[in-house]
C-alpha positions as a printed Julia matrix, in Angstrom:
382×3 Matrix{Float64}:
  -6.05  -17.02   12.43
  -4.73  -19.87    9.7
  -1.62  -20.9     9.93
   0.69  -20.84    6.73
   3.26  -23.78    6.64
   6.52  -22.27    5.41
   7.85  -19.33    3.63
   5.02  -16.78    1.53
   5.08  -17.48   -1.7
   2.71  -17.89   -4.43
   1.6   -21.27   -3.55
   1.08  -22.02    0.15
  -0.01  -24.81    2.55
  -2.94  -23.24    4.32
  -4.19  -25.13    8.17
  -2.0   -28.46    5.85
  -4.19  -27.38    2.56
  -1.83  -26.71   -0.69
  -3.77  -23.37   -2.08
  -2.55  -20.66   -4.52
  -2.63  -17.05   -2.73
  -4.34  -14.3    -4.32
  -4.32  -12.14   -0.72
  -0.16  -11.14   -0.25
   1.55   -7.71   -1.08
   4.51   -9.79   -1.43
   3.96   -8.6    -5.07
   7.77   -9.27   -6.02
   8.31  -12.34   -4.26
  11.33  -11.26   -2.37
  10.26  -12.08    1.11
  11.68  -15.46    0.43
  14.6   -14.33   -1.71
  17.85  -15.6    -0.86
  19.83  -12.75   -0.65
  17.29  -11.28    0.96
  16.81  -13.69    3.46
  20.58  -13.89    3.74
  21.15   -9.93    4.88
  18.46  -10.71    7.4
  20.46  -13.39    9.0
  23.57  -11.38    8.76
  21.97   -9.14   10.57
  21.06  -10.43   13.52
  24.18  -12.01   14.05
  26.15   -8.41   13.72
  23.58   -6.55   15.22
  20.77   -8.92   17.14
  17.55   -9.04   16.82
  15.67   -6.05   17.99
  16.45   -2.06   17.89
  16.14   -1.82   21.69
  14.82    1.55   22.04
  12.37    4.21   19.73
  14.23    6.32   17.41
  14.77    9.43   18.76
  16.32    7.55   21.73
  19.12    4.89   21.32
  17.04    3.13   18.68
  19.01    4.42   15.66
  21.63    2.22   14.33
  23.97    1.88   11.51
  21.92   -0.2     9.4
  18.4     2.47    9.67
  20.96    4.92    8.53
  21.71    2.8     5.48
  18.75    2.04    4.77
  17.79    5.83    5.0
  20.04    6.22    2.34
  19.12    3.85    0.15
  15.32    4.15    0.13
  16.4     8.17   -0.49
  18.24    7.39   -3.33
  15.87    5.21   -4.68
  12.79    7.56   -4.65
  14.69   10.32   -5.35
  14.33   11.95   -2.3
  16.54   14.77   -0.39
  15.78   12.37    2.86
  13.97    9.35    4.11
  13.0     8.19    8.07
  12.23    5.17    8.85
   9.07    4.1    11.12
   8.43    0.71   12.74
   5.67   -0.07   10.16
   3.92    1.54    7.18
   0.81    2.52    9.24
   3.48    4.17   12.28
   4.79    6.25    8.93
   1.06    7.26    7.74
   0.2     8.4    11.48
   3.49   10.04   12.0
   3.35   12.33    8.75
  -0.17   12.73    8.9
  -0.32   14.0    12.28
   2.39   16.14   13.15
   1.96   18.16    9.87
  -1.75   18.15   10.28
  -1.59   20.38   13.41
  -4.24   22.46   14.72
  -5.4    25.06   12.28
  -4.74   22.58    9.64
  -7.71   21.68    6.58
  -6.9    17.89    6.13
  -8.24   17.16    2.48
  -8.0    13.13    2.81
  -9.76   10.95    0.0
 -12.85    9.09    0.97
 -11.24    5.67   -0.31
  -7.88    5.87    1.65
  -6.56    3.04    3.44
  -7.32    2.62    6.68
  -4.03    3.68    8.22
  -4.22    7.32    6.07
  -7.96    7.31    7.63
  -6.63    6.92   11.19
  -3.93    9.08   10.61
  -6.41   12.02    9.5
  -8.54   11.31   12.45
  -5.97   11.49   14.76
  -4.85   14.63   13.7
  -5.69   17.93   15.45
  -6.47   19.56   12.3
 -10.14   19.21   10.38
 -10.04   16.02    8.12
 -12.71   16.68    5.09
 -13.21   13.4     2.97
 -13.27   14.52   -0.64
 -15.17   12.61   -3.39
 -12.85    9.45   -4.74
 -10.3    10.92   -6.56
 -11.97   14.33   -7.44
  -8.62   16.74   -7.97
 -11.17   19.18   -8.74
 -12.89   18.78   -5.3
  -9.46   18.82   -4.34
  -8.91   22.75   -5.96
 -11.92   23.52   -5.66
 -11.61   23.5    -1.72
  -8.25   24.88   -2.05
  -9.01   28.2    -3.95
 -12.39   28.63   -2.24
 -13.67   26.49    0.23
 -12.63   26.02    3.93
  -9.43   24.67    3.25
  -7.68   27.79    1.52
  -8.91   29.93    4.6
  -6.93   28.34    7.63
  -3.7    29.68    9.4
  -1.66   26.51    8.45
  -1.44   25.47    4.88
  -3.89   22.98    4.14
  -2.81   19.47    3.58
  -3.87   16.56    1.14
  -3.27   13.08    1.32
  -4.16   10.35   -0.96
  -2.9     7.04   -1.72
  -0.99    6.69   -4.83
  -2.44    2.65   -5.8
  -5.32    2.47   -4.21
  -5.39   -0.55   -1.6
  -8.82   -1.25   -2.23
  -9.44   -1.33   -5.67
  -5.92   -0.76   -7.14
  -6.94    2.58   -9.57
  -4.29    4.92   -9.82
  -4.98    8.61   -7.93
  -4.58   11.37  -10.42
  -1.67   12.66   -9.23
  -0.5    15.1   -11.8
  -3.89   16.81  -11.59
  -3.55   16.67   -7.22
   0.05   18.31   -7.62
  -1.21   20.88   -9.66
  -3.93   21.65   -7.29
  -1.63   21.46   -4.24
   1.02   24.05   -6.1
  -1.79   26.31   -6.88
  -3.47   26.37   -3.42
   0.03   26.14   -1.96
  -0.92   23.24    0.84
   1.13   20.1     0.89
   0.85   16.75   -0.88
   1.45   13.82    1.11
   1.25   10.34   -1.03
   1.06    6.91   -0.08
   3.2     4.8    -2.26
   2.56    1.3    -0.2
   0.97   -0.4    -2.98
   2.91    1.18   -5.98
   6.48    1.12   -4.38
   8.34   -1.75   -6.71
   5.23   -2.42   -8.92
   5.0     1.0   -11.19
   7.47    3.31  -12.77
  10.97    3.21  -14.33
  12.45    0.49  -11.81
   9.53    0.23   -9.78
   9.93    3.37   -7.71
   6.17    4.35   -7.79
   3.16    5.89   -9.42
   5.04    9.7    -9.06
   8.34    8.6   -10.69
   5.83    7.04  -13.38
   3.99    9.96  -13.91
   7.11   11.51  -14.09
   6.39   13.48  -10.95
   9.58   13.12   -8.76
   9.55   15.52   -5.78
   6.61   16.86   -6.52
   4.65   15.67   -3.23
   5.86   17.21   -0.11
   5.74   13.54    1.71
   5.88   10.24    0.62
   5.08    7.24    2.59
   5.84    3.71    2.1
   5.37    0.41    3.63
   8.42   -1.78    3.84
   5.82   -5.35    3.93
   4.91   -4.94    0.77
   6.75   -5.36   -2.48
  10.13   -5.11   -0.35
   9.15   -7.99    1.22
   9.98   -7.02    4.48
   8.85   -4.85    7.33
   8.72   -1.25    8.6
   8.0     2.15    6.91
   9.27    4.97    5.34
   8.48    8.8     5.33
  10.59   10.33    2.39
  10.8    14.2     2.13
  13.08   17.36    2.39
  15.33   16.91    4.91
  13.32   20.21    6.88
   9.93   18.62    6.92
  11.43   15.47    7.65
  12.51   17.53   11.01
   9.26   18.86   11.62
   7.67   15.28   11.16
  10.18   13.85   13.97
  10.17   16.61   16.25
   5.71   16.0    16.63
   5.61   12.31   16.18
   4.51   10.16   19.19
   4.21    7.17   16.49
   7.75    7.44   16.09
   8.76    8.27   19.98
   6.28    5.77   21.36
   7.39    2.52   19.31
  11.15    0.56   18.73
  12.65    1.34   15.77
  12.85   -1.54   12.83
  14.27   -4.13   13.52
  17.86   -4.85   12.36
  17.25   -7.84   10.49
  13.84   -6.11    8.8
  15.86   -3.18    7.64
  18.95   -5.14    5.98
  16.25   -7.17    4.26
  14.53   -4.41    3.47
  18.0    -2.79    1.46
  18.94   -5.89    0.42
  15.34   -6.29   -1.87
  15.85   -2.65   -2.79
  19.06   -3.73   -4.3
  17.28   -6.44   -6.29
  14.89   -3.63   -7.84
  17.64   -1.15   -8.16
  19.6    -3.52  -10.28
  16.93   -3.65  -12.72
  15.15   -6.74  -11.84
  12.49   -8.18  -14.31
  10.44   -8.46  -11.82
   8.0    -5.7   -12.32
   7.38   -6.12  -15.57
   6.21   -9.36  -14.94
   4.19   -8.34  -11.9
   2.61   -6.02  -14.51
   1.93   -9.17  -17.05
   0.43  -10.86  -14.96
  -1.86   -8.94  -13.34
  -2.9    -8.07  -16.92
  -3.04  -12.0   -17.51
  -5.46  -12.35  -14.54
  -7.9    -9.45  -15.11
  -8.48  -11.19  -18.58
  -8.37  -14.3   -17.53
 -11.12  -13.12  -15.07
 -13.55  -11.22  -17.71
 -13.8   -14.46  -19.33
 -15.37  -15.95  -16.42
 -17.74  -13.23  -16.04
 -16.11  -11.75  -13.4
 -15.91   -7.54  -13.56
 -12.69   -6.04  -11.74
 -13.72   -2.61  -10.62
 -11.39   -0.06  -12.47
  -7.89   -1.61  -11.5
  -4.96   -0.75  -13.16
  -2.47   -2.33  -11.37
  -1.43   -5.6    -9.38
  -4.45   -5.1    -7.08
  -8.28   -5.76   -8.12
 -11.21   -6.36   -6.47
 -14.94   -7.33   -7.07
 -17.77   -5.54   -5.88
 -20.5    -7.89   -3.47
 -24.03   -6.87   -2.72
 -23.34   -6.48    1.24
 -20.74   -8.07    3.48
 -22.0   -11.51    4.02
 -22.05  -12.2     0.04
 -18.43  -10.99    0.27
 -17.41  -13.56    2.88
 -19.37  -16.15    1.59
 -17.47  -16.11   -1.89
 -14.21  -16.14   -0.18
 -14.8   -19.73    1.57
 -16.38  -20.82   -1.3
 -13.14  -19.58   -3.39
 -10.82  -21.19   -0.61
 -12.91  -25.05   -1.28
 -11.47  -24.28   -4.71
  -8.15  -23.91   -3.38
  -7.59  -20.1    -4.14
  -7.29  -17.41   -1.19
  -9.18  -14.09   -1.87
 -10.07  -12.18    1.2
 -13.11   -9.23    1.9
 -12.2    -6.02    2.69
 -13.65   -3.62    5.28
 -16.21   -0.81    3.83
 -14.12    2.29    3.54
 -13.47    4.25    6.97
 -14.49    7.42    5.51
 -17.52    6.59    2.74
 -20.61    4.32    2.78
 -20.03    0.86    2.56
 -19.1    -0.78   -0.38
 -18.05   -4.19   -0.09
 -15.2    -5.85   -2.2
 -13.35   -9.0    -2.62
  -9.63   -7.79   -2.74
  -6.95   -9.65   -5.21
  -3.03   -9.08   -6.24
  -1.39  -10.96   -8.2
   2.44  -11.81   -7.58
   5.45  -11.43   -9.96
   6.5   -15.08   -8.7
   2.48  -16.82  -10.16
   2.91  -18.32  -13.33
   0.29  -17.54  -16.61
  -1.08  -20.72  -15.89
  -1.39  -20.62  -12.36
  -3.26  -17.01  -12.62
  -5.65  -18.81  -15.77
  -6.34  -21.8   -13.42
  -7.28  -19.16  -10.0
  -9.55  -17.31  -12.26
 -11.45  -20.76  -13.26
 -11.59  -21.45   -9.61
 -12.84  -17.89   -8.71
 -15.47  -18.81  -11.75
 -16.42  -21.83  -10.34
 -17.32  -20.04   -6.79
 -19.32  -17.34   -8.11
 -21.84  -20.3    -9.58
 -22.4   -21.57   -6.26
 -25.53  -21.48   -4.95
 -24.21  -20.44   -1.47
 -22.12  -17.81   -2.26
 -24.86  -16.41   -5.6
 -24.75  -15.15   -9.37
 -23.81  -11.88  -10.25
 -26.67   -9.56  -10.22
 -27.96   -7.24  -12.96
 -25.14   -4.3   -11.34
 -22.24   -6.92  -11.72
 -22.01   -7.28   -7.75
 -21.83  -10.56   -5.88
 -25.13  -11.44   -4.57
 -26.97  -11.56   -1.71
């Protein structure tokens, strides 16, 4: 593992090596905000510094119900529950509403903590093609999934973690209310970077409520840590009353959770801040295609480029890392063929210039010898 020296931020000193950081989900830059990390010393000192016990024991406390509240409010949700980590909230709602009996329509790209999730479940998990809402209704009106005793269930991530496209969630919801199964929706990697005051790739689509579930990690652009399930209040029951993740792990910590409310309050406020996340991840995907390098269909903060295997993958990343930028690869997909990437995201806190100066870099890594050209499919080579 290398060690970071100091708080994450755009620029970081990497094993004593000043680099610029192109691999956090700290896409708003409030892990390191002050008021943020004020509440989470205020915290501890009211409250100490760890939960003591799961949820559904004595782990509850007045600040989890708070932040309940708030994260409720914000998504416009009847209810939210809070889970020790994003992929805790993925395996709890996943699970205990895909019970035995249950179709599990799960798309092939989802992250890997939706893809554990649906194999942990007792119901059948069917991968459906990358966002294919047809597949998706298709299944529902006449294949195996519209024939089980439970209502089927899908689950998709709203920004993809892998590539950063958008699902088509308008067209899923439609699907879902015709074959009357549930939706549940990952919002990990949209929560504070889409829609009107960053509350997601639903509320930008203007599809609030629609999706039975919605699931959130708290590590990403709330800079903190935890998770969220967000729901009616009933399934929110159901989801709690099945949940091992939830029973068998502490709750949040205190300090987490009041720095987790207190960056909510930043977005709810009306921060700038994701409209410049959204600049500038527009700034680096051009800055980018002018060094020949092809994002594959990202729409958001997160971007990736496609390698010819594994090894080319890794190779570019130390070769981008001698050039003083951090890029990381990313694991093929749990539920498709292997497709290897070089994942991105830009922060709200780079500057133009920083983001024009990392793409040069990444340009200057792709012409090494070690690491390869692009090949005649755009791909990293071997």
């Amino acid at each position: 593992m290398r060690l970071v020296s100091g708080p994450p931020g755009p620029r970081v000193v990497l094993d004593g090596r000043p680099v610029t950081v192109l691999s956090s989900a700290n896409y708003l830059g409030l892990a390191d905000h002050p008021r943020v990390r004020e509440a989470a010393a205020d915290a501890v000192r009211r409250w100490g510094a760890s939960a003591g016990a799961a949820r559904p024991g004595v782990g509850t406390m007045l600040i989890h119900r708070r932040l309940e509240e708030g994260l409720a409010g914000f998504l416009r949700s009847p209810a939210a529950l809070l889970a020790g980590s994003g992929y805790l909230a993925a395996l709890a709602a996943v699970a205990s509403l895909g019970r035995a009996g249950t179709t599990i329509l799960v798309d092939e790209l989802a992250c890997p903590a939706l893809a554990d999730a649906c194999r942990l479940a007792r119901g059948e998990a069917v991968a459906y093609h990358h966002g294919d809402a047809e597949q998706v209704a298709w299944e529902l009106q006449a294949g195996r999934a519209g024939r089980g005793p439970e209502p089927a269930l899908v689950v998709t991530e709203a920004v993809f973690a892998r590539d950063g496209d958008v699902a088509p969630l308008a067209e899923l919801c439609e699907a879902v209310r015709r074959g009357g199964a549930r939706l549940v929706v990952d919002e990990s990697h949209a929560i504070g970077c889409l829609g009107p005051g960053g509350r997601g790739a639903l509320a930008e689509a203007g599809l609030d409520g629609e999706a039975d579930v919605v699931v959130c990690s708290l590590g990403t652009a709330l800079g903190s840590y935890g998770g969220v399930i967000a729901g009616d209040a009933a399934v929110l029951r159901e989801v709690a009353a099945g949940a091992s993740a939830l029973a068998g792990s502490a709750a949040p910590s205190p300090p987490a959770s009041a720095a987790a409310l207190a960056a909510l309050g930043q977005l709810g406020d009306g921060h700038r801040r994701v409209a410049k996340l959204q600049a500038n991840a527009g700034i680096m995907r051009d800055a980018l295609a002018g060094e020949g390098l092809e994002v594959t269909g990202s729409e958001t903060q997160v971007m990736s480029l496609a390698a010819a295997d594994d090894a080319a993958a890794r190779r570019f990343c130390a070769a981008a890392l001698e050039e003083g930028v951090v890029v990381e690869p990313i694991a093929p997909p749990a539920l498709a063929e292997g497709d290897p990437r070089v994942r991105m995201a830009v922060m709200s806190s780079h500057s133009g210039p920083e983001l024009v100066a990392a793409a040069r870099a990444l340009g200057r890594a792709a012409q090494r010898r070690v690491t390869g050209l692009y090949d005649a499919e755009s791909r990293l080579a071997a």
